[in-house]
VOBA-1610 file (N, C-alpha, C; in pm, whole numbers, padded with zeros to 5 digits, always signed):
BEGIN
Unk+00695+02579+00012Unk+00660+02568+00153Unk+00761+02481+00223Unk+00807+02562+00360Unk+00907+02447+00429Unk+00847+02358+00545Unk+00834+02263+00496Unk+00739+02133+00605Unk+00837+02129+00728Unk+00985+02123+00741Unk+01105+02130+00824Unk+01200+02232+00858Unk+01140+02285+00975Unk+01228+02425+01027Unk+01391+02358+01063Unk+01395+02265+01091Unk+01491+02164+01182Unk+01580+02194+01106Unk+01718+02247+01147Unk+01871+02254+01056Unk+01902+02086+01063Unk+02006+02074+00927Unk+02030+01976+00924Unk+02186+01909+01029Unk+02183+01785+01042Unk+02312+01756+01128Unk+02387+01791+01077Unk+02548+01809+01172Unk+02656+01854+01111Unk+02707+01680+01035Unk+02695+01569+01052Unk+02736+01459+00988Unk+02584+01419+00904Unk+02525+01480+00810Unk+02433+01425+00753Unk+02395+01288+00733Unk+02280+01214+00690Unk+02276+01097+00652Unk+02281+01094+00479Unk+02350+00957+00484Unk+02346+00946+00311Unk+02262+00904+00263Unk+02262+00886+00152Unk+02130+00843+00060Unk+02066+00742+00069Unk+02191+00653+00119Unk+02122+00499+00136Unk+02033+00524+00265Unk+02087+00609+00346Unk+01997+00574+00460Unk+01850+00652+00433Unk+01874+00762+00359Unk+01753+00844+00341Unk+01642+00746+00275Unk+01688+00652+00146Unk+01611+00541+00106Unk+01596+00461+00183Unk+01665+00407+00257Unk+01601+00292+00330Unk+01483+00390+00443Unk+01546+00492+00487Unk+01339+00529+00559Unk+01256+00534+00472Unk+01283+00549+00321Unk+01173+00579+00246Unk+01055+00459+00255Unk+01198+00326+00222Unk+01163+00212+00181Unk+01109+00160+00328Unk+01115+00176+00426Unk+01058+00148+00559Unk+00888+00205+00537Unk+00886+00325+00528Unk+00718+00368+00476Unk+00664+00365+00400Unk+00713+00257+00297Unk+00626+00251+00169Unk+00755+00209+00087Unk+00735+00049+00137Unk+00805-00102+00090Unk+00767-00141-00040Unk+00921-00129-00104Unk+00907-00129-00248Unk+00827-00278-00274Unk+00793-00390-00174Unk+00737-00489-00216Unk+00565-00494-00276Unk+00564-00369-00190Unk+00399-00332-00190Unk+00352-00260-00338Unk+00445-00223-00435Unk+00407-00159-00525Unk+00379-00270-00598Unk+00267-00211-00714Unk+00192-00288-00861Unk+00311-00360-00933Unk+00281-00484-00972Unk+00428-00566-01056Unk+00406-00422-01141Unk+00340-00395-01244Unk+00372-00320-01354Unk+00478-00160-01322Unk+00450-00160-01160Unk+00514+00005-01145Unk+00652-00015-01173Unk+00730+00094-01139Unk+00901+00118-01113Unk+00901+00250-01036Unk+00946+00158-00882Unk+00947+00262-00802Unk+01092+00221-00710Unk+01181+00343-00675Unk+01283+00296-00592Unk+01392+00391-00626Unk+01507+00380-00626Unk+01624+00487-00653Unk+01634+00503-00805Unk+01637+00578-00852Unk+01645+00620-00998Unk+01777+00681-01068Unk+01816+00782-00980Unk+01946+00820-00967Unk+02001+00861-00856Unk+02138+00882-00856Unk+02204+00911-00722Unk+02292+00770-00662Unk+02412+00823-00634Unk+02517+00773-00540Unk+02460+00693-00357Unk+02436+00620-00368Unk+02401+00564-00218Unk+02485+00620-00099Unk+02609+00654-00166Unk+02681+00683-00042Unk+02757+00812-00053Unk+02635+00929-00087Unk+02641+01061-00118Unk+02576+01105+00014Unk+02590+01214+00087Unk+02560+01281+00171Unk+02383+01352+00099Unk+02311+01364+00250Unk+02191+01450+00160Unk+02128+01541+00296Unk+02114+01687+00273Unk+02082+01796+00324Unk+01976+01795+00324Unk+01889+01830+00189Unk+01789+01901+00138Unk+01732+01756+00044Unk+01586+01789+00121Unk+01505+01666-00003Unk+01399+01749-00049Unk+01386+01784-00169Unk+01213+01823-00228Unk+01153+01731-00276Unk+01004+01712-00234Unk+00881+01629-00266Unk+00825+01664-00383Unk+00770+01583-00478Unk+00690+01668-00553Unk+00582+01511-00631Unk+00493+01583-00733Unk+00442+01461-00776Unk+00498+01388-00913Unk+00506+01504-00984Unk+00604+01474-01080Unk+00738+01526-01118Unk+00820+01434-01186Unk+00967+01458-01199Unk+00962+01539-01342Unk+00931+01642-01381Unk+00859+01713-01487Unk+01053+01857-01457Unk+01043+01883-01603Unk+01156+01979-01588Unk+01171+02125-01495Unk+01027+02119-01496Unk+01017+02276-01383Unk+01029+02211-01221Unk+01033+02100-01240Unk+01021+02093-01059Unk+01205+02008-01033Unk+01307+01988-01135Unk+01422+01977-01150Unk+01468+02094-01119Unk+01435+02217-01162Unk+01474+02348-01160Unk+01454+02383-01029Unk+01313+02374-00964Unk+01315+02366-00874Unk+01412+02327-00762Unk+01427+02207-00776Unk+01479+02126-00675Unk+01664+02169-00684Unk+01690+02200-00859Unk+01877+02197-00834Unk+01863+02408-00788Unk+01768+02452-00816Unk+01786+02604-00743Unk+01807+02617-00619Unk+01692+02514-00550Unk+01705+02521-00375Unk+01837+02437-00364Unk+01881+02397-00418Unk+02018+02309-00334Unk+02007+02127-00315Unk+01889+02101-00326Unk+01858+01944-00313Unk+01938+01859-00312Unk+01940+01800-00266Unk+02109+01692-00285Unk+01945+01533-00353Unk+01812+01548-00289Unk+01765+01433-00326Unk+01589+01509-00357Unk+01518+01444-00469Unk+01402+01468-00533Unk+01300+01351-00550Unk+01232+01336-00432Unk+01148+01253-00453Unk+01013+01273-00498Unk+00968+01183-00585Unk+00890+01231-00633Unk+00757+01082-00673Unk+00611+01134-00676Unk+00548+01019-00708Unk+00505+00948-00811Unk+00503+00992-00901Unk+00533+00936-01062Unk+00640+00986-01093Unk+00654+00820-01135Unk+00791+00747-01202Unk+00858+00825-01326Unk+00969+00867-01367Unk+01060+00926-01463Unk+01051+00781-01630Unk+01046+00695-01570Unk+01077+00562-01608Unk+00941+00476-01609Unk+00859+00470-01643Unk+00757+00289-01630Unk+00757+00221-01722Unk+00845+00301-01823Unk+00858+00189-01926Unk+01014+00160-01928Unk+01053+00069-02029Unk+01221+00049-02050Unk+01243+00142-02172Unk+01388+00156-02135Unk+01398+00292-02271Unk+01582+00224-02291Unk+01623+00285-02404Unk+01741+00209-02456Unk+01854+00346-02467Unk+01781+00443-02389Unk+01907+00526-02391Unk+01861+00638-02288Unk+01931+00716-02246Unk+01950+00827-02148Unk+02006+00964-02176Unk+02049+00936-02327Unk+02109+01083-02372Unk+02085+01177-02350Unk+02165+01301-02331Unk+02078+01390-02290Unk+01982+01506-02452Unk+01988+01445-02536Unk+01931+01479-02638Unk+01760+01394-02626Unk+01745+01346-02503Unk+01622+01327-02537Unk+01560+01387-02356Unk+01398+01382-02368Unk+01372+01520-02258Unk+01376+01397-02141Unk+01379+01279-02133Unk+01392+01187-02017Unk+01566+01224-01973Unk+01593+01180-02093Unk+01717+01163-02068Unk+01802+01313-02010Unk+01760+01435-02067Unk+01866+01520-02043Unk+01783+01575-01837Unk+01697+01553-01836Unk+01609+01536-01687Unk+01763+01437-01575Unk+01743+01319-01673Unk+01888+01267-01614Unk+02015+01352-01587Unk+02048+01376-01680Unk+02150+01417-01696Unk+02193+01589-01591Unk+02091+01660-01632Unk+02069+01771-01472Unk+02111+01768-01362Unk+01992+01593-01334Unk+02025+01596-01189Unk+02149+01540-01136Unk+02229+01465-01247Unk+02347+01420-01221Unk+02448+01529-01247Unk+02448+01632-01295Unk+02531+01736-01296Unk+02508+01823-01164Unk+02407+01862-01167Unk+02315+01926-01028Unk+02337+01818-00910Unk+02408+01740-00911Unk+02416+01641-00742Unk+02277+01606-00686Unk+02209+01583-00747Unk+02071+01592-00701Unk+02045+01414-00725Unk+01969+01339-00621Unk+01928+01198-00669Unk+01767+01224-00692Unk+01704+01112-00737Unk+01615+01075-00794Unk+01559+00991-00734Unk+01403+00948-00648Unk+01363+00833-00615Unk+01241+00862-00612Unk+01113+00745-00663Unk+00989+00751-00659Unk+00933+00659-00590Unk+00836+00677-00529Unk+00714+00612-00426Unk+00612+00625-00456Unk+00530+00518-00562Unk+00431+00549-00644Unk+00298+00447-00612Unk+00272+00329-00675Unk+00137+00288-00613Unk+00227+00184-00421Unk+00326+00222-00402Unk+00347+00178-00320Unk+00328+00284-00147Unk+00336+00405-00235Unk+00262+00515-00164Unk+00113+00526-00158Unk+00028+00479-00261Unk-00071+00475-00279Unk-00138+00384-00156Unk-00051+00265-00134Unk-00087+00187-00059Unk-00091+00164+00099Unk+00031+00307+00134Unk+00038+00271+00253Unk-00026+00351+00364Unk-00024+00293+00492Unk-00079+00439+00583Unk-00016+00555+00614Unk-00080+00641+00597Unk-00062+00754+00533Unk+00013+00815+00443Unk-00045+00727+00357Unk+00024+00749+00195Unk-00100+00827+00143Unk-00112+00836+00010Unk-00206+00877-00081Unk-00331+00901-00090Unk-00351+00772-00040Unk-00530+00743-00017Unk-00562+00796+00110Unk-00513+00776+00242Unk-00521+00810+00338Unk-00474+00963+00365Unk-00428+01031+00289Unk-00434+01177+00247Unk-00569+01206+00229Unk-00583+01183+00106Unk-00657+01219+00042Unk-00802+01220+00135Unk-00819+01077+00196Unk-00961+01066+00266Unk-00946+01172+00395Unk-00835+01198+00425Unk-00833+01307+00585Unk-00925+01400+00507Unk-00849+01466+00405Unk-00890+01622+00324Unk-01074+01597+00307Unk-01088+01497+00267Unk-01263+01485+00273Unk-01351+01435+00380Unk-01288+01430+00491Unk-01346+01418+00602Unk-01409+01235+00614Unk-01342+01139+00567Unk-01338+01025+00561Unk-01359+00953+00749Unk-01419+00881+00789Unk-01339+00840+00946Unk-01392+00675+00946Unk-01336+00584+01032Unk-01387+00458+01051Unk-01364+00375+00895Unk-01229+00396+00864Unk-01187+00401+00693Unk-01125+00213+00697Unk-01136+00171+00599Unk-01069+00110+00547Unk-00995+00110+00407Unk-00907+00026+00335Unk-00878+00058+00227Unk-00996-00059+00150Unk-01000+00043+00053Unk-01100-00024-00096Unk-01033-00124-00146Unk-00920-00170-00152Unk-00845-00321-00212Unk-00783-00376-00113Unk-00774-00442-00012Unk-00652-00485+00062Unk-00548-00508-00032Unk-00379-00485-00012Unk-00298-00530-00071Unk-00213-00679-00014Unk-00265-00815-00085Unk-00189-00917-00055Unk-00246-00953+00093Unk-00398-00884+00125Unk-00456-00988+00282Unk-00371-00884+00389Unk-00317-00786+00313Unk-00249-00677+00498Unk-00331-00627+00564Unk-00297-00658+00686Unk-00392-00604+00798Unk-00262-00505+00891Unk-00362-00456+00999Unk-00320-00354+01021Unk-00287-00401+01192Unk-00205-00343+01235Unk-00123-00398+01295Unk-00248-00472+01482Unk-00383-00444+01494Unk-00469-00497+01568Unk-00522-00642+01517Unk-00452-00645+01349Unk-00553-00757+01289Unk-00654-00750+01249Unk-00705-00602+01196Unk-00826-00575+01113Unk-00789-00501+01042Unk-00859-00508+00897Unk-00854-00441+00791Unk-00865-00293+00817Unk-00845-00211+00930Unk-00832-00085+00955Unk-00736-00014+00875Unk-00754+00131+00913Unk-00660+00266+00853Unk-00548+00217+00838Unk-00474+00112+00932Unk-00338+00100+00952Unk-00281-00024+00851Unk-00386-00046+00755Unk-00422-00142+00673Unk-00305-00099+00520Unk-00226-00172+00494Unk-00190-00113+00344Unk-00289-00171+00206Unk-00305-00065+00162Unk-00376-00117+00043Unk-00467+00014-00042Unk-00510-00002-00156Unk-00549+00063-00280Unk-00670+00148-00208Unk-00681+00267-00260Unk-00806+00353-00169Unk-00830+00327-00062Unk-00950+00420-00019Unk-00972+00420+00169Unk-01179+00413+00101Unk-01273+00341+00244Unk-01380+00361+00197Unk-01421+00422+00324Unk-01497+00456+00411Unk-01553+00498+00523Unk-01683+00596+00540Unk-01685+00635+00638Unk-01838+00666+00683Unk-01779+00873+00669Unk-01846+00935+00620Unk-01824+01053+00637Unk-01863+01102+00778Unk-01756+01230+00854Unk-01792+01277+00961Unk-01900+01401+00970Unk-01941+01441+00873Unk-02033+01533+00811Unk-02113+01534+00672Unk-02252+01412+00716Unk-02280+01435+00583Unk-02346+01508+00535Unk-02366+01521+00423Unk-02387+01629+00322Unk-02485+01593+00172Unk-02493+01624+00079Unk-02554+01633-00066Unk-02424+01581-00152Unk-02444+01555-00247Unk-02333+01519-00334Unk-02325+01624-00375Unk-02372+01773-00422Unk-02307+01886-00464Unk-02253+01924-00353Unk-02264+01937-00189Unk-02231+01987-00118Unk-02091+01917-00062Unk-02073+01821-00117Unk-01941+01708-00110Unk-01874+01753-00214Unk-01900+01792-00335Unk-01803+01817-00456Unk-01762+01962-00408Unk-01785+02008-00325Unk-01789+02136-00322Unk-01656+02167-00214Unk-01658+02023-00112Unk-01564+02003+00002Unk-01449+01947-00093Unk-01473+01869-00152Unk-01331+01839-00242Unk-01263+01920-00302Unk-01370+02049-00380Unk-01308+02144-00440Unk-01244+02239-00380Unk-01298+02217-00234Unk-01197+02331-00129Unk-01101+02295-00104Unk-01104+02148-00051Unk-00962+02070-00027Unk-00871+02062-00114Unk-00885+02044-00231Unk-00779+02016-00307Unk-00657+02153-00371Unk-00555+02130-00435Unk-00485+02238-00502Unk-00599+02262-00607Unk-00572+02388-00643Unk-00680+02450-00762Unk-00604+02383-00894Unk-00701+02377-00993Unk-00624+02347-01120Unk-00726+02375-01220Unk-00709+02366-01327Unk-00786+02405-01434Unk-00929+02287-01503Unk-00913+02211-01447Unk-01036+02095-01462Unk-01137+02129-01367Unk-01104+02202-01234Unk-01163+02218-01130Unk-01240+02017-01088Unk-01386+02050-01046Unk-01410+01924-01020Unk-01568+01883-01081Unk-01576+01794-01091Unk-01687+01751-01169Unk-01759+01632-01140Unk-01884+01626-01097Unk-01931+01540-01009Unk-02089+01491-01119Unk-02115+01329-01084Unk-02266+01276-01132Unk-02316+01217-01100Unk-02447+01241-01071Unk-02527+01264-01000Unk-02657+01350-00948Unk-02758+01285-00880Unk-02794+01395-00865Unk-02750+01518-00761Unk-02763+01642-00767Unk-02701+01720-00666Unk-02738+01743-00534Unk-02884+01701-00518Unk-02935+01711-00383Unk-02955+01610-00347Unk-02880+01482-00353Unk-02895+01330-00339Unk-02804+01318-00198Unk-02861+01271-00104Unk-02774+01251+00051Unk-02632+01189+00018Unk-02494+01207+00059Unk-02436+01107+00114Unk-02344+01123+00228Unk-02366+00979+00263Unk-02309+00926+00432Unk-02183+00889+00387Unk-02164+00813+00312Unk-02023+00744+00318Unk-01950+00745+00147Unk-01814+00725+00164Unk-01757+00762+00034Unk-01599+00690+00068Unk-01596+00713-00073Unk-01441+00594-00108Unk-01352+00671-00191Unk-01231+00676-00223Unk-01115+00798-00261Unk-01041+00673-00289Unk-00985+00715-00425Unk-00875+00655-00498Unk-00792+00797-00546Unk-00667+00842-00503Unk-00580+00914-00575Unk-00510+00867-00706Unk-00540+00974-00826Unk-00508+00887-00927Unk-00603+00837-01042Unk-00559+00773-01131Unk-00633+00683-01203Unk-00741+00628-01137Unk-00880+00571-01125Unk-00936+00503-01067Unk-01067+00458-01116Unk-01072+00435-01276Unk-01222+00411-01307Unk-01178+00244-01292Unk-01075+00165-01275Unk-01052+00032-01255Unk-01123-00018-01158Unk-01138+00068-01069Unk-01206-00020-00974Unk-01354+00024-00866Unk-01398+00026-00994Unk-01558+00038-01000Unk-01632-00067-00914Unk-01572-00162-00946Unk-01663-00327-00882Unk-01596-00328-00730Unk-01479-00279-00677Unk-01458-00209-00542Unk-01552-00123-00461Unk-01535-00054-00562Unk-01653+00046-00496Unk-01799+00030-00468Unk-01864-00040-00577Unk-01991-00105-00571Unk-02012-00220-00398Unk-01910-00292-00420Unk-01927-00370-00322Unk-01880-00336-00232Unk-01815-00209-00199Unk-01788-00136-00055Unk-01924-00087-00062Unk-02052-00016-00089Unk-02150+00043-00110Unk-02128+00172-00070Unk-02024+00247-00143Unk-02057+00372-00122Unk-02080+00489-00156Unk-02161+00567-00077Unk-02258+00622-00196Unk-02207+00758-00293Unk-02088+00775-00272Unk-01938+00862-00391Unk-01855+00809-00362Unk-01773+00847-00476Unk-01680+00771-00535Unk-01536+00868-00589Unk-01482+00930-00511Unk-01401+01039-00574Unk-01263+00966-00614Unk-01205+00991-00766Unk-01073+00972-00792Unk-01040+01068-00897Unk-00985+01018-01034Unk-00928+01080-01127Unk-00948+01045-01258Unk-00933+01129-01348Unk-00954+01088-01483Unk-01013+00943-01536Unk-01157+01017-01496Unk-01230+00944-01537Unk-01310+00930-01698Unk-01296+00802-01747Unk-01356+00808-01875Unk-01486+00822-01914Unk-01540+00841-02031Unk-01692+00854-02091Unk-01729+00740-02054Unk-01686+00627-02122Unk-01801+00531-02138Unk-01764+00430-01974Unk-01674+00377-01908Unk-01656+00338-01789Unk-01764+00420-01699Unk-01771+00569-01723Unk-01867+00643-01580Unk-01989+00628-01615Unk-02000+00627-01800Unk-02147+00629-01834Unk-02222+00491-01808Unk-02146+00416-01790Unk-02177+00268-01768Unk-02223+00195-01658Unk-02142+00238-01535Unk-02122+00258-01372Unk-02240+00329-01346Unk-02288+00448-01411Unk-02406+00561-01353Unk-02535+00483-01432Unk-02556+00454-01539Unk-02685+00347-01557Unk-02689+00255-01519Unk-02574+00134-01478Unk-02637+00048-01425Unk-02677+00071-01288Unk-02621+00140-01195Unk-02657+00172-01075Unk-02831+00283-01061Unk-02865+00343-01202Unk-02964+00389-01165Unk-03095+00264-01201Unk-03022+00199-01282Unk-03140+00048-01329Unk-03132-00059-01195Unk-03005-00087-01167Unk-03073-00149-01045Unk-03121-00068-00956Unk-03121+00068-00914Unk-03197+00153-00795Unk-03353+00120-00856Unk-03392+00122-00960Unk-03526+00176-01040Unk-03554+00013-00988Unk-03490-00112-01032Unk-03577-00241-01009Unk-03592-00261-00862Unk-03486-00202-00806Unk-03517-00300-00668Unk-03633-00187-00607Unk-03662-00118-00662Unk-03794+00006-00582Unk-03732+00089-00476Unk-03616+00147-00490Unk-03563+00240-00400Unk-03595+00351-00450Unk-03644+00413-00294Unk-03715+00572-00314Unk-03616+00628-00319Unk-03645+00775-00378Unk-03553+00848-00367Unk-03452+00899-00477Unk-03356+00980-00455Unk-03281+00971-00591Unk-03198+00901-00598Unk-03203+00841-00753Unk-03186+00612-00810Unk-03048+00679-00768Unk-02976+00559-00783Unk-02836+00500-00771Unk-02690+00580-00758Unk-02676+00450-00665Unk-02525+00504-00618Unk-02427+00415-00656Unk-02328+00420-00658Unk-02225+00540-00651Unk-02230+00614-00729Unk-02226+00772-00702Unk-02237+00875-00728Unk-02040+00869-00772Unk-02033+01012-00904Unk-01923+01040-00877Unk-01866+01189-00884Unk-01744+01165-00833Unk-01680+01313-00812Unk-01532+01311-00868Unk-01484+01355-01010Unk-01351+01335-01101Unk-01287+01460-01085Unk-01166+01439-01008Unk-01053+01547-00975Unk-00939+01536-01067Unk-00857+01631-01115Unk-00782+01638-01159Unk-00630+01531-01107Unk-00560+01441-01155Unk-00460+01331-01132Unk-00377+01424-01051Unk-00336+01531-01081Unk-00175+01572-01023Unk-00228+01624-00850Unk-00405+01690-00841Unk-00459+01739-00736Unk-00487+01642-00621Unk-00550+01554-00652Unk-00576+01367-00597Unk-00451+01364-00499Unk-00338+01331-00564Unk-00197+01298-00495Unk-00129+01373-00469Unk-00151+01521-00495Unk-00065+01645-00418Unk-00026+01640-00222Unk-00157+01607-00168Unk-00145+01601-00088Unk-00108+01529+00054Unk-00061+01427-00030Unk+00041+01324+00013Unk+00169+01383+00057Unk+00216+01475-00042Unk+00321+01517+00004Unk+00387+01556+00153Unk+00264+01615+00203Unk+00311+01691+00349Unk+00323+01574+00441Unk+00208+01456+00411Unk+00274+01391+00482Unk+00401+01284+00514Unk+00442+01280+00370Unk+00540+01215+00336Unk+00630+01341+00357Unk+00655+01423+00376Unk+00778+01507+00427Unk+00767+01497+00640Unk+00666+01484+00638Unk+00661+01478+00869Unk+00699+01308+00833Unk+00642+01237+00784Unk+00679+01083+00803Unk+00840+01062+00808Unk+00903+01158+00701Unk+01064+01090+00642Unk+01081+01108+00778Unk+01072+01251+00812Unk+01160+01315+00908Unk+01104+01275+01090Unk+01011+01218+01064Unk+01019+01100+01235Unk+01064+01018+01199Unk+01096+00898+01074Unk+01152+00804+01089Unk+01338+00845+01033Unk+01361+00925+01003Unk+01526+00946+01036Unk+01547+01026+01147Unk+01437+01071+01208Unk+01526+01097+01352Unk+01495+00985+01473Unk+01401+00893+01432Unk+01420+00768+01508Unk+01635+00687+01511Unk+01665+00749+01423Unk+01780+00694+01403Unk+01911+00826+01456Unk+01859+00881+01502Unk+01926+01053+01542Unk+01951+01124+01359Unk+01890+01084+01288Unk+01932+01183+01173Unk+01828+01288+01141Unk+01877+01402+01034Unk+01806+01514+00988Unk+01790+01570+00856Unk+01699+01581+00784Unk+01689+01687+00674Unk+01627+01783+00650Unk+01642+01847+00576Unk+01511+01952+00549Unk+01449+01939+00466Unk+01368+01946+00437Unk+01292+01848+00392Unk+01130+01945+00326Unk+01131+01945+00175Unk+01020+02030+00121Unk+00913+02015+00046Unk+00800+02058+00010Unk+00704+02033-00051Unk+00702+02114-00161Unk+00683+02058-00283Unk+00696+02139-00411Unk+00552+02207-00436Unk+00492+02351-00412Unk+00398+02349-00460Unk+00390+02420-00609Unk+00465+02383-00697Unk+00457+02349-00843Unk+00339+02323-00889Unk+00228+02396-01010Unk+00115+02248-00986Unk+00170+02181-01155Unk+00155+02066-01139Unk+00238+02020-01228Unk+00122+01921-01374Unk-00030+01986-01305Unk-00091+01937-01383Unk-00097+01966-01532Unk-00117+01927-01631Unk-00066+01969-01766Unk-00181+02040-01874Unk-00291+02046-01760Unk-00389+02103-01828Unk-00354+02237-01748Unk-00406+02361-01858Unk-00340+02502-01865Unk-00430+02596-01852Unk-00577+02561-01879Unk-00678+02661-01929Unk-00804+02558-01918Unk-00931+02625-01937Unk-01032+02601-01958Unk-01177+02655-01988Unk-01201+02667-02067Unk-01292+02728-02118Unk-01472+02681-02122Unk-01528+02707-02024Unk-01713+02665-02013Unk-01767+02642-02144Unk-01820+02509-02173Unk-01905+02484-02271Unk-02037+02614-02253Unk-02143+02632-02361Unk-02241+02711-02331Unk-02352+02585-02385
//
């Protein structure tokens, strides 16, 4: 899909400048100490045409990117989070390297630092579920948003807010499952199914960490990613034991949840991180074209119904 009809300038911008808008919308300061996010490969002072988005830097979306012409491949998980002691191209990190440096193609990721910002990840993600009157579920480092309240414009870990249509928790798993890219996990929600909810919280990604977020945002789903047995089984009894003591009618305890597939969660970041690059390099008179990989790059293949 092309997010940018716009031809590119006849004096392109280079790489450095293409990173520094990156790094303007999602400031490498803001990412997790543990991440590695920022230029990976590529010449700073290489010319760049063509950028493809994608979520992962996986060998089919390389192919991708050196077929269309890419001069740059950004992408939201990291090639790299750990340290490695070689780059050869005899190994599958390494020869990924080695491609895109033959292929002229650079390398850069925007990962929980995308997660964090407005309209990064989370704030994707909560548009697609009809989220409004949002804040983020972690502030990052006390940021506020540029009125001085923890609002949308807020950087930080998930979004929590009031839904603009509420619904049932099956009838919510059901809006996620429309919203999202299809994939083979589809979506999977617990709870009961005809249980009301008003308001809900979205982590793209990993997200059984922050359970005690969610609890104390009070809201009543909880949608993220690969979620574990005993973390959800844990989270869903104690919330139905305290519903049962404190004498709440109705069906016991919330947070309810709803587990999407990791690569589906953060797909949809992309589009807006392709309109974002391209207002903030033409704040500067520059241009690219600028694409969305729809690759699905999740690694589950199949699935087969228990009976």
């Amino acid at each position: 899909m092309s997010s940018s009809d716009a031809p590119a300038p006849d004096a392109p911008p280079t790489l450095a400048q293409v990173v520094a808008a990156l790094d303007g919308l999602y400031p490498p300061s803001t990412a997790e100490g543990w991440d590695a996010v920022g230029l990976v490969v590529g010449d700073p002072a290489a010319p760049v045409r063509k950028v493809l988005f994608a979520v992962d830097p996986v060998s089919a979306v390389v192919d991708q990117a050196l077929d269309w012409g890419a001069d740059l491949l950004v992408t939201h998980h990291p090639l790299f989070l750990r340290g490695v002691s070689s780059v050869a191209a005899t190994t599958f990190k390494g020869s990924v390297v080695h491609r895109l440096l033959t292929g002229g193609c650079a390398l850069h990721v925007a990962h929980t630092n995308a997660d964090a910002a407005p309209r990064g990840v989370a704030d994707a993600l909560a548009d697609l579920v009809g989220i409004t009157d949002r804040r983020p579920l972690e502030v990052s480092g006390g940021a506020l948003g540029a009125d001085g309240n923890e609002g949308t414009a807020a950087r930080g870990i998930g979004r929590v807010g009031r839904l603009a249509e509420p619904t049932t928790l099956a009838g919510f798993a059901r809006r996620v499952a429309a919203a999202l890219p299809a994939t083979a996990q589809g979506i999977r929600f617990s709870g009961d199914p005809d249980a009301p909810v008003t308001t809900a919280a979205v982590l793209g990604g990993s997200g059984d960490g922050y359970f005690d977020a969610v609890r104390a945002a009070a809201a009543d789903v909880y949608v993220t990613s690969d979620l574990r047995h005993h973390p959800a089984s844990e989270l869903r009894e104690r919330a139905e034991f305290e519903s049962r003591a404190a004498g709440a009618p109705g069906p016991a305890g919330t947070p309810f949840l709803v587990d999407t597939a990791h690569y589906a969660s953060e797909w949809p970041w992309l589009r807006y991180a392709v309109e974002d690059l391209a207002a903030a390099l033409a704040a500067d008179g520059l241009a690219v074209e600028a694409r969305v990989s729809e690759l699905v790059t999740d690694p589950w293949t199949g699935q087969i119904p228990s009976r």
